[in-house]
C-alpha positions in Angstrom: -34.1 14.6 -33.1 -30.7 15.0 -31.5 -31.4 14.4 -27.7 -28.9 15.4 -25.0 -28.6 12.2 -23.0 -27.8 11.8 -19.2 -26.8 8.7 -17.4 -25.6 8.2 -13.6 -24.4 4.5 -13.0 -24.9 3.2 -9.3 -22.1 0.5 -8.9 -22.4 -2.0 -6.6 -18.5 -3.6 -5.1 -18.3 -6.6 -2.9 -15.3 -5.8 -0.3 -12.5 -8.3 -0.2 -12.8 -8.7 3.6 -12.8 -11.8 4.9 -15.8 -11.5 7.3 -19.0 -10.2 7.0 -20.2 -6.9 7.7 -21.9 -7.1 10.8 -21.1 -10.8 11.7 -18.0 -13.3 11.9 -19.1 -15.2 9.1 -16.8 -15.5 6.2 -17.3 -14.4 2.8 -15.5 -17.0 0.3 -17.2 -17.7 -2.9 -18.6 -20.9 -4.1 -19.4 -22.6 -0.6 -22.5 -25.0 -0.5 -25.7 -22.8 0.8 -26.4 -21.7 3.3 -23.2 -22.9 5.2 -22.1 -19.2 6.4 -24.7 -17.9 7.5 -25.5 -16.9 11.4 -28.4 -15.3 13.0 -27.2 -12.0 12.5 -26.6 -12.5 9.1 -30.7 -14.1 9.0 -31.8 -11.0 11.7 -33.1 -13.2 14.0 -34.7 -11.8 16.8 -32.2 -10.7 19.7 -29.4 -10.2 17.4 -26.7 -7.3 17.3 -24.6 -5.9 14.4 -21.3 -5.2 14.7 -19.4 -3.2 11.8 -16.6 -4.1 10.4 -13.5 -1.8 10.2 -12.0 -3.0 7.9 -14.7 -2.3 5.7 -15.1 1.0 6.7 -11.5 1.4 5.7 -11.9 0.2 2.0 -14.8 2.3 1.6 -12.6 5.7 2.9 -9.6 5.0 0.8 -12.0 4.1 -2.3 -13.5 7.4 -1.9 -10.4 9.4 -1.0 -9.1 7.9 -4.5 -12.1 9.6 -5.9 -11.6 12.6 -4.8 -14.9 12.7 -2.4 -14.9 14.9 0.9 -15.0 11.9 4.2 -17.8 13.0 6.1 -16.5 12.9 9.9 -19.8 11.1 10.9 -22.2 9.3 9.1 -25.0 7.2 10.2 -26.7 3.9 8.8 -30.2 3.4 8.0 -33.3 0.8 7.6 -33.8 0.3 4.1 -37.2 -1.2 4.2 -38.6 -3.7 1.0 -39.9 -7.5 0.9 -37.6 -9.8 -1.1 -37.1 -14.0 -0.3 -33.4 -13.2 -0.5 -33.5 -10.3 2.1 -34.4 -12.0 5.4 -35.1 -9.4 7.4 -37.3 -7.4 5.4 -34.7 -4.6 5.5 -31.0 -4.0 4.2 -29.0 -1.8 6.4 -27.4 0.8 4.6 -27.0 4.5 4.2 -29.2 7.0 3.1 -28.8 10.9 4.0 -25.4 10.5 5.8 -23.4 8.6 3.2 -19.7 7.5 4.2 -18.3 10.1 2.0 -19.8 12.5 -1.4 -18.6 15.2 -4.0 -15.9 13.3 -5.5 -15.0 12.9 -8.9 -13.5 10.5 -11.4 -11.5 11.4 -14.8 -12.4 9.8 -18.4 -10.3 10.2 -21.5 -12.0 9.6 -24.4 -11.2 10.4 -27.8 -8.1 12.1 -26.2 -10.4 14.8 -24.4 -10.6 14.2 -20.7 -13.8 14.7 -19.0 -14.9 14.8 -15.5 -17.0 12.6 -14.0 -18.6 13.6 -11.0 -19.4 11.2 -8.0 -22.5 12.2 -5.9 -21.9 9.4 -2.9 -20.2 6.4 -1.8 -21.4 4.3 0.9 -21.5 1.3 2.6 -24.3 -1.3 3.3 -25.0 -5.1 3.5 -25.0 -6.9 0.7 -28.6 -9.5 0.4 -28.8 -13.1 -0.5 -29.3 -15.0 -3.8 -32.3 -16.5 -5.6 -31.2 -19.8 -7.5 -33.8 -21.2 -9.8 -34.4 -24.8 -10.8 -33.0 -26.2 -13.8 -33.9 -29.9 -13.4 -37.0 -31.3 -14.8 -38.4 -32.2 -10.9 -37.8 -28.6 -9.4 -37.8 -26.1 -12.2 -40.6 -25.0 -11.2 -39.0 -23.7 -7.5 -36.3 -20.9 -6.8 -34.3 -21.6 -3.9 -33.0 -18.9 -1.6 -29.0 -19.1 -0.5 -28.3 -16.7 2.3 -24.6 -16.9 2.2 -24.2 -13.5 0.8 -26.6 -12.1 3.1 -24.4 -9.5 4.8 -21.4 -9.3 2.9 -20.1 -5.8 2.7 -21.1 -3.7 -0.5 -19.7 -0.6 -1.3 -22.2 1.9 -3.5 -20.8 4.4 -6.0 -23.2 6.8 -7.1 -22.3 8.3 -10.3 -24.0 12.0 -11.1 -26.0 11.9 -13.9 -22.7 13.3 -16.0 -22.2 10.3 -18.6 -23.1 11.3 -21.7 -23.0 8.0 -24.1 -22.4 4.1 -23.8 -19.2 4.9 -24.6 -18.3 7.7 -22.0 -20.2 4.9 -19.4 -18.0 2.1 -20.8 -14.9 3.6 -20.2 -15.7 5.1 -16.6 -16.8 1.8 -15.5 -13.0 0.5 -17.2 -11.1 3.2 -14.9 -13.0 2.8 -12.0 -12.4 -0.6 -11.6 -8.7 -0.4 -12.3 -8.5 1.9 -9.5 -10.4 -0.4 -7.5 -8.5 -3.4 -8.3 -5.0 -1.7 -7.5 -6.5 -0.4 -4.4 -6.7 -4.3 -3.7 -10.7 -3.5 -1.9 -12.3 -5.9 -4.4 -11.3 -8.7 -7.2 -14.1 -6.6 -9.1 -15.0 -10.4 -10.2 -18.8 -9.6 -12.3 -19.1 -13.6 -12.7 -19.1 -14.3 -8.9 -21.3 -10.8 -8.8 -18.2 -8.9 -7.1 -19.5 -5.9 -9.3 -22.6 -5.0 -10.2 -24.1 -2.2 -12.0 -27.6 -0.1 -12.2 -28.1 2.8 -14.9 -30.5 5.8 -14.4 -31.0 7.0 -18.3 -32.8 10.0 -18.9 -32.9 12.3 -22.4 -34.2 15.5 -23.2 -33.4 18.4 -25.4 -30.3 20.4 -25.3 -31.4 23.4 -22.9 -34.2 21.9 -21.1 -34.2 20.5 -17.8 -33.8 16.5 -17.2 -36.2 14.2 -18.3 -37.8 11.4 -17.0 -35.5 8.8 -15.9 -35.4 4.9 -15.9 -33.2 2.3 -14.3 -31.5 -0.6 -16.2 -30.7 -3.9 -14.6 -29.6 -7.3 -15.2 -26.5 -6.1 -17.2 -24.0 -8.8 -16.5 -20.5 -7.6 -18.4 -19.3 -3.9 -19.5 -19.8 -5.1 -22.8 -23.6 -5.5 -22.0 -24.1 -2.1 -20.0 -23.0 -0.5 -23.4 -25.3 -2.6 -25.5 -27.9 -2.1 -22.6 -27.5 1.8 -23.0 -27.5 2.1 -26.7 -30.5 0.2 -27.0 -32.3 2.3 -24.1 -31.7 5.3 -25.4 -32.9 4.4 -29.2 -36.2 3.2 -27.3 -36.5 6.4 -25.9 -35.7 8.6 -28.3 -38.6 7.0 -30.6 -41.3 7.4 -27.7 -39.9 11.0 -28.0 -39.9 11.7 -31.5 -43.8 10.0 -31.7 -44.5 13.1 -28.9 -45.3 10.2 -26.2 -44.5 10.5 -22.3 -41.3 7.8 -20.8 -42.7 6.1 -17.8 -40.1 6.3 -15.1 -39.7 2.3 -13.8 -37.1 -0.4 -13.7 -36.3 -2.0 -16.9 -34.7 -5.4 -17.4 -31.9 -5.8 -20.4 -32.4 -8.9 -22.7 -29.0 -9.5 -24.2 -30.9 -12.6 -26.3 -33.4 -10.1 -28.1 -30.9 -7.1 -27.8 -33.7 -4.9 -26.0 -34.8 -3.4 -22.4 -38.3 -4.7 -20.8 -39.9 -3.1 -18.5 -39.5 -5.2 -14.9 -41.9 -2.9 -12.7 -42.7 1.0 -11.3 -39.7 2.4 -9.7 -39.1 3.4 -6.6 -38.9 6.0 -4.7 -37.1 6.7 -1.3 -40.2 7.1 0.3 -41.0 3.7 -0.4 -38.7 2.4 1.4 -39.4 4.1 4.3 -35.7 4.7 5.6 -35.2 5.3 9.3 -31.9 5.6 11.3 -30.6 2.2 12.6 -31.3 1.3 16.3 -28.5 -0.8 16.4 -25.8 0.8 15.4 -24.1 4.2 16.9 -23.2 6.7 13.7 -19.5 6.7 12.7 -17.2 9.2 13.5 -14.5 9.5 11.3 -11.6 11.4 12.8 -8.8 13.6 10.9 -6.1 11.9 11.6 -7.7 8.1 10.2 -8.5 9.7 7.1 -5.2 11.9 7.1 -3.6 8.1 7.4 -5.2 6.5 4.8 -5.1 9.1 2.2 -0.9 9.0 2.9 -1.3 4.8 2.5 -3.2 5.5 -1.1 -0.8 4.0 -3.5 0.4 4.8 -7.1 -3.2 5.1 -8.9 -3.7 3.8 -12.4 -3.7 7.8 -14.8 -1.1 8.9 -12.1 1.0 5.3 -12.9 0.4 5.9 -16.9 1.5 9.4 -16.9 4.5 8.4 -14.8 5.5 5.7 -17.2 5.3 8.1 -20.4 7.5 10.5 -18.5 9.7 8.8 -17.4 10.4 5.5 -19.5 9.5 7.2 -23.0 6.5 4.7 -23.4 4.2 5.0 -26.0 0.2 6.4 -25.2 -0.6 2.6 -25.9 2.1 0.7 -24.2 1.5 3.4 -21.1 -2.2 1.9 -21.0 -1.9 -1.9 -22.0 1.1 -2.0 -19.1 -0.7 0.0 -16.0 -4.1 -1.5 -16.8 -3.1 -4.1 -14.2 -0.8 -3.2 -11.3 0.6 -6.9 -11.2 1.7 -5.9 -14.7 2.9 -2.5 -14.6 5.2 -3.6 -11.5 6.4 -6.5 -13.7 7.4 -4.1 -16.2 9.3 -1.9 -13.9 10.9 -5.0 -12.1 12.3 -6.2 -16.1 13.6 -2.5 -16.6 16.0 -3.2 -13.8 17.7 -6.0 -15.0 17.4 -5.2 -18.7 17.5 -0.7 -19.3 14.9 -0.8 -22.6 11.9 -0.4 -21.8 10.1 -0.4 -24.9 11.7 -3.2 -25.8 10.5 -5.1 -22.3 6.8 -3.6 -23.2 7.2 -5.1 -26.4 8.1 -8.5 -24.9 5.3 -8.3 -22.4 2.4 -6.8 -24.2 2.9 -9.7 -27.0 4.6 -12.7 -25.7 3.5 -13.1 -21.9 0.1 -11.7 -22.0 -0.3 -14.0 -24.9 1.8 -16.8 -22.8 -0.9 -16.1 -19.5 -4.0 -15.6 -21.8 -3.2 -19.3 -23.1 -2.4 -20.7 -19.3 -5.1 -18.9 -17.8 -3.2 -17.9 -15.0 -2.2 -14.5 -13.3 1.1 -12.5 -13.8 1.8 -13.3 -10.1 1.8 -17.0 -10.7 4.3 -16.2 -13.3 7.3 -18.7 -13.5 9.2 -16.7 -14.8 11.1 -13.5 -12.7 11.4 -10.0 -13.9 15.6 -11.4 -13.6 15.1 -14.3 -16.0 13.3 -12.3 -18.2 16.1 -9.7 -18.5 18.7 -12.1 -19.0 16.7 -13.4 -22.1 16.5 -10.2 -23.5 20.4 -9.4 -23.1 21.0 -13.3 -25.0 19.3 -11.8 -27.9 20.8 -8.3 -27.5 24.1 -10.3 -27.4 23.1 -12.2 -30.7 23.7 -15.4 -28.9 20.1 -16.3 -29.7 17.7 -14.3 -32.3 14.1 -13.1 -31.4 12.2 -16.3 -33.2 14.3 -18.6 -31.1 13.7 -16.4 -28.0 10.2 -16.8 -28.5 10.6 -20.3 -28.3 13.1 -20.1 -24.9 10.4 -18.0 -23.4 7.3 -20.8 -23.9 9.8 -23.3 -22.1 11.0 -20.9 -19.6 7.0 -20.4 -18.9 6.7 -24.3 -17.9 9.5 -24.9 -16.6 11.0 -21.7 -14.4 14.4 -22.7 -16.4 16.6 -20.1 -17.0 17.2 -18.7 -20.8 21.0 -19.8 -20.1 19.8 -23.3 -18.9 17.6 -23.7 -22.2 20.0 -22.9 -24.4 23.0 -25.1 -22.9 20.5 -28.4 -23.0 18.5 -27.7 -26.5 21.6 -26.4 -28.2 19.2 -23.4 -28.9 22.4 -20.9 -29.5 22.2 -18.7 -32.6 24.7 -19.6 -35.6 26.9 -17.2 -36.5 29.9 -19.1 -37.7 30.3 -16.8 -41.0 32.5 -19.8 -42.8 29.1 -22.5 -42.1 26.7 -19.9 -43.0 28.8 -19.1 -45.8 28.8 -22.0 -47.7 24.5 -22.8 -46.4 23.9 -19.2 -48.3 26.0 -21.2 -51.7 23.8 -24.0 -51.5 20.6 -22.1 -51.2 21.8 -19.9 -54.2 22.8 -23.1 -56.4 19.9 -25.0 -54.7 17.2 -22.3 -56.3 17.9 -20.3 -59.8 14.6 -19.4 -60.3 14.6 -17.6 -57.3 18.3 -15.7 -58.4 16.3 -15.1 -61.8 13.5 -13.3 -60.1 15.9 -11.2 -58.2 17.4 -10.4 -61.8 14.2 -8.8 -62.8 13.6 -6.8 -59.8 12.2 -9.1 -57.0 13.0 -8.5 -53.9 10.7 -10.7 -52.5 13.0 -13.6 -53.3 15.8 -12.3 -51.1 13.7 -13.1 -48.6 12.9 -16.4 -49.6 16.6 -17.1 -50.3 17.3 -16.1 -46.6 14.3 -18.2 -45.0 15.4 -21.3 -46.9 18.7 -20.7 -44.8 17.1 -20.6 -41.9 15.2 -23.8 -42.5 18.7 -25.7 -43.1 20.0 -24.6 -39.5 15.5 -25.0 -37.9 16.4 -21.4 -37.1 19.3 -21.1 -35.6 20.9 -19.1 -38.0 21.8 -15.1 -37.3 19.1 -13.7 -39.6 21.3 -10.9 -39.9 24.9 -12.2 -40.9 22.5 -14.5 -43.3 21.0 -11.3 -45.0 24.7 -9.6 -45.3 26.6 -12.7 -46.6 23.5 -13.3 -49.1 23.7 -9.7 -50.4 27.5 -10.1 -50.9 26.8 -13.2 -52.6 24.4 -12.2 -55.1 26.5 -8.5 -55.9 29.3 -10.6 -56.7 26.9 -13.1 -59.1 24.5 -10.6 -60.8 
């Protein structure tokens, strides 16, 4: 049967801050255990929490990027469950008086754009980490590391407006681009920067909601889509067989390609929530939020639509370029020095993505400026050098931060186009190969090309591809 199928995605973002949020201790990845940790971080008794601005500030200008009304106060709560990685029996975090709600973020998808709408996003304390034994003596233990106990998380709480995998893949793609140039998280899913839940729930077109259950343990976008797909196939065959879905936490398996049911799920009630004694609600004045919306920078559809606009770039080229912010203001750094800019998205969407892909390193790391890479571009406009060699220049440039200029004065790297040498190359290439001029006799044009890449093996490449195809065409008029 053709079921109409609802999904809401709770996303989970570690804050880039570089102290906890309700402690001094710091937040850096990959420290031994238990090495920043403090007692407020293990709620020991006697302790006080202190909230962190500056998290408090990444969560408003995440929401005002989504479009969600700030709430001018809000007020944290006791989240109350037993877990070895959750020290003090409780999580603070908020509950009915989130940070900020009724925002909304926009998917394009087969070229139709749909609205997503966001139901909450707030902020609470991120718990610790269960590591399991792998060694024959202790894999029979888990070990508990707190250092992530109390790192600020941001929750985004999707409504329940995703209507496939695919529709869920590509809000989770645009979210975290807007997240990433908002510079709030690295959005890093290895180091668990970004996590994500899915409520699932299908029913028949018309009828309310059905029952819902929660996915877990989906560790890359590529595995919340697989996770989803295979959800709602279970489902829909419980359906179609007229049984009942049990609403519970399932686990995804990405080995067998299937959900498993973890346990019942829970309900706010079982958490018993209760405002926090520690902490005074927030007030969030006008004028802070009036400020930080005015700070929001360029955002990722209103960066894409500017670059179409204005520099004449493909759909394709707008996306590949703004999909990173590093990138995109890369690209506008080139057009400055060198005016083409589908030719500098050409040159960056193949050579130096392919160039960083290989290094494993970052545009910003980059050795080689937005200036030197418009000066290379002019050498080739100026047929000192052609596109093959430039390719070349550019994989040296990359290691060494050497000018195109530089390269071509020490590896003699200059394009020939001395018409008397390539004159008499092109007469020994046509002497050289009469099958080839026999082929071209009967029609095939395929052997020009051979003809002109048998020059350009005499001078290893150096030769103007160009002058090489004209002189060859005047050659072989003259001789046919």
């Amino acid at each position: 049967m053709n079921y109409q199928v609802n999904i809401g995605l709770e996303v989970h973002v570690e804050l880039s801050t570089k102290t906890k949020l309700f402690c001094g201790c710091s937040t850096q990845f990959g420290a031994p255990p238990n090495t920043q940790i403090c007692p407020v971080c293990l709620g020991l008794p006697g302790v006080l929490p202190v909230i962190n601005k500056k998290a408090v500030k990444f969560t408003i200008i995440t929401a005002l990027a989504l479009n969600c009304q700030i709430s001018k106060f809000c007020r944290f709560s006791r989240k109350n469950y037993y877990y070895p990685d959750l020290p003090k029996n409780y999580q603070i975090s908020q509950y009915e008086e989130p940070l900020a709600k009724n925002g909304y973020l926009e998917i394009i998808l087969n070229k139709r754009k749909k609205r997503i709408g966001i139901e909450r996003v707030h902020l609470e304390e991120d718990a610790g980490k269960l590591v399991h034994g792998t060694n024959p003596e202790d894999i029979k233990f888990s070990f508990v590391d707190y250092n992530r106990c109390g790192i600020p998380l941001m929750e985004i709480v999707s409504c329940p407006d995703i209507s496939s995998p695919e529709e869920a893949y590509i809000y989770l793609i645009e979210l975290r681009k807007i997240l990433r140039y908002l510079k709030v998280s690295d959005c890093n899913m290895e180091e668990g920067s970004l996590r994500c839940d899915a409520n699932i729930s299908l029913t028949l077109p018309g009828e309310k909601m059905g029952t819902k259950t929660e996915l877990k343990n989906m560790n890359s976008f590529k595995e919340i889509k697989d996770g989803l797909s295979a959800e709602i196939e279970r489902q829909s065959h419980l359906l179609n067989k007229g049984e009942k879905i049990i609403q519970e936490t399932r686990l995804w398996d990405p080995k067998k390609k299937k959900t498993i049911s973890m346990r019942g799920k829970e309900e706010a009630q079982d958490y018993r929530y209760f405002p926090e004694p520690d902490l005074l609600p927030l007030e969030i004045s006008k004028e802070w939020e009036n400020n930080l919306r005015l700070s929001l920078p360029e955002l990722p559809q209103q960066k894409y639509r500017r670059f179409i606009q204005e520099y004449g770039l493909p759909e394709y080229d707008a996306g590949v370029i703004t999909n990173s912010q590093e990138i995109a203001d890369y690209f506008e750094k080139c057009v400055k020095y060198y005016h083409h800019p589908k030719i500098v998205s050409n040159w960056i969407m193949g050579e130096i993505l392919r160039l960083l892909k290989e290094e494993n390193i970052s545009i910003e790391k980059i050795k080689v400026s937005p200036e030197k890479m418009g000066e290379l571009l002019k050498e080739i406009e100026k047929g000192v050098i052609s596109r093959n060699l430039a390719k070349d220049i550019l994989s040296k440039m990359f290691k060494t931060g050497k000018s195109a200029s530089q390269i071509i004065k020490e590896d003699g790297s200059q394009q020939l186009s001395d018409e008397k040498k390539l004159k008499k190359l092109v007469d020994e290439v046509i002497k050289e190969n009469p099958e080839a001029i026999e082929s071209i006799r009967k029609g095939k044009k395929k052997a020009v090309g051979f003809l002109i890449g048998e020059v350009m093996k005499k001078t290893k490449g150096k030769a103007n591809p160009r002058l090489v195809n004209n002189l060859l065409k005047e050659e072989l008029e003259e001789n046919l």
